[in-house]
N, C-alpha and C positions, 0 to 999 in steps of 0.2 A: 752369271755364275752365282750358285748358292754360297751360301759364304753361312756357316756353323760354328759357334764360336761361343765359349761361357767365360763369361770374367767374373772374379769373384771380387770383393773388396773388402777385406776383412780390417774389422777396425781393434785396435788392443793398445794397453798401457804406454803411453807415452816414455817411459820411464824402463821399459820393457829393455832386457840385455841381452848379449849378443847369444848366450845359452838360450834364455828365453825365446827369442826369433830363432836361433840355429832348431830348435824341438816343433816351435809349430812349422817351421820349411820340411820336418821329415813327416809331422803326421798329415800334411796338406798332400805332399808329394808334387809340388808344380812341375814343368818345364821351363819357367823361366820368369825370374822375382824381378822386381823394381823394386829399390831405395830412391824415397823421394820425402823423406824429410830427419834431418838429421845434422851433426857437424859434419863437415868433411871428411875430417881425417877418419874418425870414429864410423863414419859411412865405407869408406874406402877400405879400413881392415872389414868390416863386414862382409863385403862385396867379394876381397880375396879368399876369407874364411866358407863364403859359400859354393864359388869357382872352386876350390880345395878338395871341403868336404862330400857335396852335393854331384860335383860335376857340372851345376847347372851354367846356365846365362842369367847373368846378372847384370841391370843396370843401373846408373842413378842420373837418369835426365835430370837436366834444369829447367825451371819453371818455364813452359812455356815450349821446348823440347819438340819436338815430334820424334818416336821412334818405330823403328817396325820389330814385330816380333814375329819372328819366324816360326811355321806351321809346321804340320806333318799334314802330306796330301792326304784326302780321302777318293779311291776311284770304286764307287757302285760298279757294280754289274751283273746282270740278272741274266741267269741260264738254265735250260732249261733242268730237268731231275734225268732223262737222257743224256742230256750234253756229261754231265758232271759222273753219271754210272757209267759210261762209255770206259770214263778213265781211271777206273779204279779208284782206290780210296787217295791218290794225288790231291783230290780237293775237300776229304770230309776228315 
């Protein structure tokens, strides 16, 4: 199975606040952030503020962690310029 997948790892000010992260999660548009270095507590409202705001999935594994991040399938499929005129504008 092909497996297509872009991770980005964007690096920014340590010091950076939750406004701050809340603006770059909108101009990024993810499907799903990790919190991975931070207090806890101060991770934790984060994490709710983005679940909130965002809709998204948010996580914050611990070191060492493994998690899965769930996809959206992609299925190809090639047919032919008949197959697809046969049925009207149903596929264009």
């Amino acid at each position: 199975m092909a497996v297509n997948i872009r991770v980005e790892y964007l690096s920014f000010s340590a010091h950076a606040d939750a406004r701050g992260i809340a603006q770059l999660i909108s101009q990024c548009q993810p499907r799903h952030v990790l919190l991975v270095h931070g207090e806890a507590s101060k991770m934790e409202y984060l994490r709710s503020r983005i679940q909130r705001e965002f809709g998204l999935l948010c996580d914050m594994p611990a070191n060492g962690d493994i998690i899965q991040v769930p996809t959206r399938p992609v299925l190809s499929v090639k047919a032919t310029t008949q197959l697809l005129l046969g049925h009207g504008s149903k596929f264009i």
